[in-house]
LUMPALUM-308793 format. One line per 2 residues: number of its first residue (from 0); their letters; for each residue x, y, z of C-alpha. Coordinates in steps of 0.25 Angstrom, whole numbers, always signed. Layout:
NUM = A = X/Y/Z; ... .
This chain:
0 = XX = -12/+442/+390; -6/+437/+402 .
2 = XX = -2/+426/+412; -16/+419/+418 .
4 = XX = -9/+419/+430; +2/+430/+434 .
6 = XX = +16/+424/+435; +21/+428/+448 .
8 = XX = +38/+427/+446; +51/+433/+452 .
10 = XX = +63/+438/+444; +78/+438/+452 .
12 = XX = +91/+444/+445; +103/+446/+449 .
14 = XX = +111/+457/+443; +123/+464/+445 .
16 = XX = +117/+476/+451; +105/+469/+458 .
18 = XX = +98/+458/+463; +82/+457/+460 .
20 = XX = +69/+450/+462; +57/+454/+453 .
22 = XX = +42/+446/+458; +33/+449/+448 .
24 = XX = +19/+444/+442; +18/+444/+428 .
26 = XX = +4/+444/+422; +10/+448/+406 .
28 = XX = +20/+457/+401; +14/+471/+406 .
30 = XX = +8/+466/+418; +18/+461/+427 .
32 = XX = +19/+466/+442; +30/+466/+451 .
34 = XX = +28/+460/+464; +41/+463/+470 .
36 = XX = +54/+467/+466; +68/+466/+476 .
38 = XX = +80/+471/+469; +94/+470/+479 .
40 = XX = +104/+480/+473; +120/+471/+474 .
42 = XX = +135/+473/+468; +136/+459/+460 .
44 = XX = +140/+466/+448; +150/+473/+453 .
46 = XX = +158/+461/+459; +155/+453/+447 .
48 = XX = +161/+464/+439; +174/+465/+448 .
50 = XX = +176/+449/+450; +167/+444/+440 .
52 = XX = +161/+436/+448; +152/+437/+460 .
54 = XX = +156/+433/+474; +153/+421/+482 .
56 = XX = +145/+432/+492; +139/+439/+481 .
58 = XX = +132/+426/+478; +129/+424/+491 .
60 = XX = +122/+439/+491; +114/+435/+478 .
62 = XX = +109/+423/+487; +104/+429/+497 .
64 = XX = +95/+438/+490; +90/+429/+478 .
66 = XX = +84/+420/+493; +79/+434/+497 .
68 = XX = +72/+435/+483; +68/+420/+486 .
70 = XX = +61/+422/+498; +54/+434/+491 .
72 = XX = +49/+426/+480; +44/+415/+491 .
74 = XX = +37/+428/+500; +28/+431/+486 .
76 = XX = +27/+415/+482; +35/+416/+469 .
78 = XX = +41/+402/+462; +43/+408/+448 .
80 = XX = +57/+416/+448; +70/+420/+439 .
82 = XX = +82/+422/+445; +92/+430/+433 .
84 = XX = +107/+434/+434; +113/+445/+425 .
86 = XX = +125/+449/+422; +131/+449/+439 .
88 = XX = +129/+432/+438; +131/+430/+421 .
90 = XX = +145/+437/+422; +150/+431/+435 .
92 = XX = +162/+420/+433; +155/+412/+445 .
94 = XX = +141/+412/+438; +140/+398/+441 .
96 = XX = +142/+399/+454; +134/+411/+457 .
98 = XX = +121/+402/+449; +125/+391/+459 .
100 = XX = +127/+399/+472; +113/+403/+470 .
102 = XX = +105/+393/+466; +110/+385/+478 .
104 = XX = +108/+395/+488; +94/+399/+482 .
106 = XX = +89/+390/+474; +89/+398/+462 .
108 = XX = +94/+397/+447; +100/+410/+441 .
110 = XX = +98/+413/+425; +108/+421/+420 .
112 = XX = +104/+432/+412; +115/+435/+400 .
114 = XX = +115/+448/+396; +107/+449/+381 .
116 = XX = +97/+442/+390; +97/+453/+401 .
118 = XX = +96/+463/+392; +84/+457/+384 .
120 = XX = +76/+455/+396; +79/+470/+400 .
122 = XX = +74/+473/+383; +61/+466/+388 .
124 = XX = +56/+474/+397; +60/+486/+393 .
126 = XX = +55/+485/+378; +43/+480/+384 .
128 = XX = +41/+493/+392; +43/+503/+382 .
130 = XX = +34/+495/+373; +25/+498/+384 .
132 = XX = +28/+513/+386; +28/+513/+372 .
134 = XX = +41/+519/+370; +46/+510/+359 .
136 = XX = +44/+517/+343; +45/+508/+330 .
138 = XX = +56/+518/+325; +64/+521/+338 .
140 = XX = +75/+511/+342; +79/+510/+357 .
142 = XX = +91/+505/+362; +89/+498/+376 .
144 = XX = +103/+499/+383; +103/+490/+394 .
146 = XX = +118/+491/+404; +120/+480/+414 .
148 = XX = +130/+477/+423; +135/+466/+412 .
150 = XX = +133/+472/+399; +124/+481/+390 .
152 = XX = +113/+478/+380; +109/+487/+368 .
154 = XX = +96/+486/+362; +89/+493/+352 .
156 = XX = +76/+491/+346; +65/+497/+336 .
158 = XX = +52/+496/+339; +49/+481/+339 .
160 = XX = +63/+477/+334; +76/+474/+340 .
162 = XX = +88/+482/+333; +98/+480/+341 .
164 = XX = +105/+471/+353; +119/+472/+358 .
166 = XX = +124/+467/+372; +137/+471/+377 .
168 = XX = +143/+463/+388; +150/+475/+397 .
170 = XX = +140/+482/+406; +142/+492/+418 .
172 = XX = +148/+485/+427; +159/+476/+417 .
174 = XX = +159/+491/+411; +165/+497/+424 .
176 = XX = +172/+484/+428; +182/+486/+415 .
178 = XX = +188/+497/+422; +197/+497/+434 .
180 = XX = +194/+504/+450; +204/+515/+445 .
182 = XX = +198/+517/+430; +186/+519/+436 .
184 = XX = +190/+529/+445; +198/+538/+434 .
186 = XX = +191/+551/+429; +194/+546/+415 .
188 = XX = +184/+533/+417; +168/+538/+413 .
190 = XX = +176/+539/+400; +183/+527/+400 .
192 = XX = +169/+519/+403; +162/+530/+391 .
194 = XX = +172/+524/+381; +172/+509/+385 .
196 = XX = +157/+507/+383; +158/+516/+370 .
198 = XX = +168/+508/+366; +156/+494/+372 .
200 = XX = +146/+501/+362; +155/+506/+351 .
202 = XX = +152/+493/+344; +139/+495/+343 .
204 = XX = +136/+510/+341; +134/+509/+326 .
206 = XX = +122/+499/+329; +116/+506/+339 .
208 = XX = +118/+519/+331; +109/+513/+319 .
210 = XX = +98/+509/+328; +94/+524/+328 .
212 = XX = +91/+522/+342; +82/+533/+348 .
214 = XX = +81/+530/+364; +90/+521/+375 .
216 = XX = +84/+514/+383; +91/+512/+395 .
218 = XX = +86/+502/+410; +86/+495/+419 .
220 = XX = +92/+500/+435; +104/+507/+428 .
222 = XX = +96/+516/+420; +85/+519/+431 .
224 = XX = +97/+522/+440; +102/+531/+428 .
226 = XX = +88/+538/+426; +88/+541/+442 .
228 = XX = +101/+546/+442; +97/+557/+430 .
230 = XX = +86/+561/+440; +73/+555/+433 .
232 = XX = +71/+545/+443; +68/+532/+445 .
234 = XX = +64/+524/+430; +50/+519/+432 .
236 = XX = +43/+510/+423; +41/+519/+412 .
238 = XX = +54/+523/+403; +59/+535/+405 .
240 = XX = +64/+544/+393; +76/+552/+396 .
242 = XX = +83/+562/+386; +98/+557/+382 .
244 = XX = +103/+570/+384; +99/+570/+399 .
246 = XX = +107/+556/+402; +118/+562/+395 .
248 = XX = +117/+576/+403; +117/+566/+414 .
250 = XX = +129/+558/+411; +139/+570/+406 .
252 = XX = +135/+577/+420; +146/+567/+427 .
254 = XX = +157/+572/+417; +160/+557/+417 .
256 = XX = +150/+546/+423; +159/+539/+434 .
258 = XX = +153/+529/+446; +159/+540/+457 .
260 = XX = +151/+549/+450; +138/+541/+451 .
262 = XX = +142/+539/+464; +143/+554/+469 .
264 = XX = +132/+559/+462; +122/+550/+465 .
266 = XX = +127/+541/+474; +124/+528/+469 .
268 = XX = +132/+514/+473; +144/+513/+469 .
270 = XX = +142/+498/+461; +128/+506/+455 .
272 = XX = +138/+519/+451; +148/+509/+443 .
274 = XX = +136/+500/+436; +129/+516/+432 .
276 = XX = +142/+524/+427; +144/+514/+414 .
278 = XX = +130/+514/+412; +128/+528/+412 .
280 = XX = +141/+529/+402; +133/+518/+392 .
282 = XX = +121/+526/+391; +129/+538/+387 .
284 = XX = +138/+533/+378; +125/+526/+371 .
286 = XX = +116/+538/+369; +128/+546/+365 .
288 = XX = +129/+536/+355; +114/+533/+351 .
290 = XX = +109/+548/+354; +96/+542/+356 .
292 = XX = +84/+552/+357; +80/+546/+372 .
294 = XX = +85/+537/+383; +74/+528/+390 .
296 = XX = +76/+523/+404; +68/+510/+407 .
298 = XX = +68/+503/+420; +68/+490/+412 .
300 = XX = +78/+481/+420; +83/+465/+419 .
302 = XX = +74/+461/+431; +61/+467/+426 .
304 = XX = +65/+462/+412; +67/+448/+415 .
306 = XX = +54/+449/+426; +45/+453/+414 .
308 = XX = +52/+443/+404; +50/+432/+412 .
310 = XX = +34/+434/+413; +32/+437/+399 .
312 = XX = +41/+424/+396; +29/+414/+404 .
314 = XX = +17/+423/+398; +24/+423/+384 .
316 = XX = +22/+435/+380; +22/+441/+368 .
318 = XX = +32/+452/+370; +43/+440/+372 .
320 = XX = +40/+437/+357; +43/+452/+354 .
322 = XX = +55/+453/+360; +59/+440/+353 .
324 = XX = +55/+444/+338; +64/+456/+342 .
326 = XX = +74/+448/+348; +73/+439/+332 .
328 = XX = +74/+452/+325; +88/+455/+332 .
330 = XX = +93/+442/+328; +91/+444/+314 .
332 = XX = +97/+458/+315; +110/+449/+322 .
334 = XX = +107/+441/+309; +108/+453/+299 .
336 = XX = +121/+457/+305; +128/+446/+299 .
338 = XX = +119/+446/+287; +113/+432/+288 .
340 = XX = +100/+425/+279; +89/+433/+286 .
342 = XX = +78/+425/+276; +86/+410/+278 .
344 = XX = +86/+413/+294; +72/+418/+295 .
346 = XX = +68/+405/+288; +76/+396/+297 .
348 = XX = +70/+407/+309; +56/+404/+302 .
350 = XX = +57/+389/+302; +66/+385/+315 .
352 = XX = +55/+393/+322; +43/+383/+315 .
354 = XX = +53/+371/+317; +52/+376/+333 .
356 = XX = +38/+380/+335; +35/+366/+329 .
358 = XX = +43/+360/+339; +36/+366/+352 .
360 = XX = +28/+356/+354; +42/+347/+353 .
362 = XX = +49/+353/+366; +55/+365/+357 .
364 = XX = +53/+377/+367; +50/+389/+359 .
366 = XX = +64/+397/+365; +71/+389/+355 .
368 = XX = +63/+392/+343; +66/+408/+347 .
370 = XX = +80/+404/+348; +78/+396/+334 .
372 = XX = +74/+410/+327; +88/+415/+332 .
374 = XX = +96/+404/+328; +89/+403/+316 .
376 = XX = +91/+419/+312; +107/+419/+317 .
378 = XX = +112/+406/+311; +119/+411/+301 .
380 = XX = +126/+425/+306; +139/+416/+307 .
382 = XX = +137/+417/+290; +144/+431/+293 .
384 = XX = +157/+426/+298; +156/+414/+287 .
386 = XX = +150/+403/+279; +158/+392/+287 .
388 = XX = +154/+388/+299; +143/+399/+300 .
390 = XX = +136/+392/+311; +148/+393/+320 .
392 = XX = +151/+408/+318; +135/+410/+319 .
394 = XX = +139/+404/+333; +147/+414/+337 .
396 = XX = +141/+425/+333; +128/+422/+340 .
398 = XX = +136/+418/+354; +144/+433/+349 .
400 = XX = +128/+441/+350; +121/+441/+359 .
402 = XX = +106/+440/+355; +95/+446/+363 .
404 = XX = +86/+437/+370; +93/+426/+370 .
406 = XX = +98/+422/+382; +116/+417/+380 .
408 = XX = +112/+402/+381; +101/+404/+370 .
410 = XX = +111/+412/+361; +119/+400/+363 .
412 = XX = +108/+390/+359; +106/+399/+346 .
414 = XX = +121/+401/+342; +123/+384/+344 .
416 = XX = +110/+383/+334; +116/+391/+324 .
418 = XX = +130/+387/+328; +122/+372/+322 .
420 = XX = +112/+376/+313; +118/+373/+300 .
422 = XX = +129/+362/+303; +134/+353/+314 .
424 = XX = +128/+348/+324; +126/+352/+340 .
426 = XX = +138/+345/+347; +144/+346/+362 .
428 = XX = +157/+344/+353; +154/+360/+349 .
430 = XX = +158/+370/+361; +147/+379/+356 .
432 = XX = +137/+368/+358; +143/+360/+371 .
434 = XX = +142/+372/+380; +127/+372/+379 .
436 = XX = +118/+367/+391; +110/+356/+386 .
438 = XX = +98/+363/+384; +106/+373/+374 .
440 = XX = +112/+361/+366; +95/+355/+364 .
442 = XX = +91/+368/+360; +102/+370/+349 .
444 = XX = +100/+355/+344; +86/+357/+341 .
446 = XX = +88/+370/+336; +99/+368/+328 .
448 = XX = +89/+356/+321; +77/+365/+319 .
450 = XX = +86/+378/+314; +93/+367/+305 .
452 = XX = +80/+362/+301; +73/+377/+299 .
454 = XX = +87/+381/+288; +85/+370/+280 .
456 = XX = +72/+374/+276; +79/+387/+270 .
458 = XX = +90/+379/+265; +93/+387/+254 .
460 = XX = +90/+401/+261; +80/+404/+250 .
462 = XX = +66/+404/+257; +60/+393/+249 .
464 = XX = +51/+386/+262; +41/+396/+263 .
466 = XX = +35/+391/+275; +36/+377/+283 .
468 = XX = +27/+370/+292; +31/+360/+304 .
470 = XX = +22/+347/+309; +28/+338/+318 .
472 = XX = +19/+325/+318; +24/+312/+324 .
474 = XX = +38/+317/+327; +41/+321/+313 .
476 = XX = +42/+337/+310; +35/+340/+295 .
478 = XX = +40/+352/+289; +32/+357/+277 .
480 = XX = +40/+368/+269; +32/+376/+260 .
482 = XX = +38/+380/+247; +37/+385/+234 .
484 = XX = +52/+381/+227; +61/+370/+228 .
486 = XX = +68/+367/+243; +74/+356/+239 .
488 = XX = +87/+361/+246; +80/+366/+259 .
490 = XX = +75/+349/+258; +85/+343/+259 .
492 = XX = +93/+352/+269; +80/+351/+279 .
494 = XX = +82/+335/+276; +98/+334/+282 .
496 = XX = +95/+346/+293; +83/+341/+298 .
498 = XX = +89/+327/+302; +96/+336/+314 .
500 = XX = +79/+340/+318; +76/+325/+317 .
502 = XX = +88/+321/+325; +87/+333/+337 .
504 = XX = +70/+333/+336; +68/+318/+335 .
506 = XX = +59/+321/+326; +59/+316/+311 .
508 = XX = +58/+330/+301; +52/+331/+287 .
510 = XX = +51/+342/+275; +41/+342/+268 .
512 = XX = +40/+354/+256; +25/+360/+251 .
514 = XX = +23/+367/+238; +10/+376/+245 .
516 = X = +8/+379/+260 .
């Protein structure tokens, strides 16, 4: 398995601790090599975190050293690139201009990561490389804990399946940001920040507490700077297994973590000292909660996440569709919270994704059949709240989640299909709809017509259509439902939703009902 040719590619980010260029060659998933690697350490979170915005010399800094990482990629002849922004370019109230600032001095676009997404691509890797050191057991969950300047992202899983997903939107730096210059030098203040971020979690400790969660997995340059700090030295490629008692020897020798602390004892920058102290405080307050067995420290971090997603993307490996099934499997858990029709949504899952699949070879790309599943599995949560208007409370419950994997403009996509799926139809006369870039608005008009399509063969939520087959023959799209009873209801509710299909697909759409397959 493999690539005939190696992809040769270079990976930017800029983040709020650091600017980085990764050049790699990728030949699969566990044969990649990095060819070179520059990482400038910077102060942007700080100031975005004090002005909530990032200065017209700031931008100016990032310029000059994304052209310095331009002339590298020119000196090894690389074309192929990705330049991502985290949470120092996401959060920043002149967004727009910093995307513009740069791409007119350097000629480059910018994506900007949101957070669910920066902590799946960390999840990537690192699930991939305890796979690999075989450190992962069918009957041990793990709760990855991932703490960025921006926010903080629990995830637990059991040996191939997903449990758990959680992001909360206050990481270090917003965490020591809520506090005034002279709260944070009062001797009260390590207990102040202790009982803030317990109070963050507090929601979700009865969750986390039923996971039975054995080992915390914690990484990226935080928890290697942590590891350091406790004398076992730098994190290598392996994970390293650490006993919970150690950290927490470590952390009640300051009689009360503090960034002077930090400071004194180990005299790190004062920006690193106030990103660490909040960190340090989390991971306490988590394993006194968990009490796991053991804590793991990985080296797993946002660039060499998103450098070996992007390689496995082109080759089309099949770990991606791994990580997705689990990615599935957490949606139907967010599904069973608010007790939906498991067996009517796996139909409409079932048969949205045949409707897709049929229509590859139409100009459907096969994202959107993964975000059909999604659609199709969450469109009736808003049931919850209440029978009336159930679309538009599933709206707001789904923009209310957020749903690992997907990227904020995908979720958007999803939460408009379901917002549509049983009545009305896509108008710019509808807020939720009009904000959508044009590409969003086409793929919630045709999904909305093949979820519509896909529900109406379980009409009556009764699994009467045992299976179903699509031919599409001189622009007209045959369907063939196998069945044993009477779907004369399920007939006639495909007959009036499916003129939607016609009218988005331009494609005429018949039903036609088979006793025997």
């Amino acid at each position: 398995m493999g690539l005939y040719k190696p992809l040769r590619y270079a990976i930017l980010h800029v983040g709020a601790s650091s600017m980085s260029i990764t050049i790699l060659e990728y030949q699969t998933i566990d044969k990649v090599k990095v060819i070179d690697y520059a990482r400038r350490e910077v102060t942007f979170g700080e100031e975005l975190f004090q002005t909530n915005r990032l200065s017209f010399k700031t931008i100016e800094e990032i310029c000059v050293v994304l052209k310095g990482y331009k002339s590298l990629m020119a000196d090894y002849g690389i074309s192929r690139y990705k330049l991502y922004g985290t949470a120092v370019v996401r959060e920043a109230t002149n967004r727009r201009s910093i995307l513009d600032q740069i791409f007119i001095h350097t000629g480059m676009r910018v994506e900007v990561v949101d957070m669910p997404k920066e902590v799946y691509y960390k999840y990537f890797l690192l699930y991939f490389s305890m796979n690999e050191e075989h450190l992962l057991r069918d009957d041990e969950a793990v709760l990855f804990l991932e703490m960025s300047s921006g926010g903080v992202g629990l995830t637990v899983w059991k040996g191939g399946s997903m449990l758990f997903q959680r992001n909360v939107h206050s990481g270090s730096l917003r965490i020591m940001e809520s506090f005034n210059r002279n709260e944070r030098a009062a001797a009260t203040f390590p207990t102040a920040v202790a009982e803030y971020i317990r109070r963050m979690i507090s929601p979700l400790k009865a969750e986390l507490q039923e996971c039975h969660i054995t080992s915390i997995v914690l990484s990226g340059d935080e928890a290697r700077l942590i590891a350091k700090l406790m004398n076992y030295g730098e994190v290598s490629d392996a994970t390293r297994s650490i006993d919970p008692q150690i950290f927490n020897d470590f952390f009640d020798s300051f009689h009360g973590v503090t960034a002077t602390k930090l400071i004194n004892r180990f005299h790190l920058p004062e920006f690193k000292a106030h990103i660490l102290m909040p960190t340090i405080i989390l991971h306490h307050e988590l394993i006194s909660m968990i009490r796991p067995k053991r804590l793991l420290m990985n080296r797993a971090s946002f660039s060499e996440g998103i450098s070996l997603y992007y390689g496995a993307e082109y080759e089309k490996h099949p770990y991606l569709h791994m990580l997705r099934e689990q990615n599935i499997q957490l949606a139907r858990a967010i599904a069973a919270r608010y007790h939906t029709d498991a067996l009517h949504d796996r139909e409409v899952e079932r048969f949205s994704l045949q409707f897709c699949q049929a229509l590859t070879s139409y100009g459907l790309p096969e994202r959107w059949a993964y975000l059909s599943r999604f659609a199709a599995i969450l469109c009736s949560v808003g049931k919850y709240v209440s029978l009336r208007n159930h679309g538009e409370h599933s709206y707001h419950i789904i923009m209310g989640t957020d749903i690992f994997g997907l990227s904020e403009q995908e979720k958007e996509v999803v939460a408009n299909v379901v917002y549509y799926h049983y009545k009305g139809t896509p108008s710019d006369d509808d807020d939720n709809f009009s904000k959508l870039t044009e590409l969003q608005k086409i793929q919630v008009t045709k999904l909305v017509a093949i979820i519509r399509t896909a529900c109406s063969l379980d009409a009556g939520s009764n699994q009467k259509v045992e299976s179903i087959d699509i031919q599409i023959e001189d622009n007209v799209v045959h369907v063939i439902a196998y069945t044993q009873e009477d779907i004369s209801l399920e007939e006639w509710i495909f007959k009036r939703d499916s003129e939607y299909f016609t009218e988005i697909f331009g494609m005429e759409i018949q039903l036609m009902i088979r006793r025997n397959r």
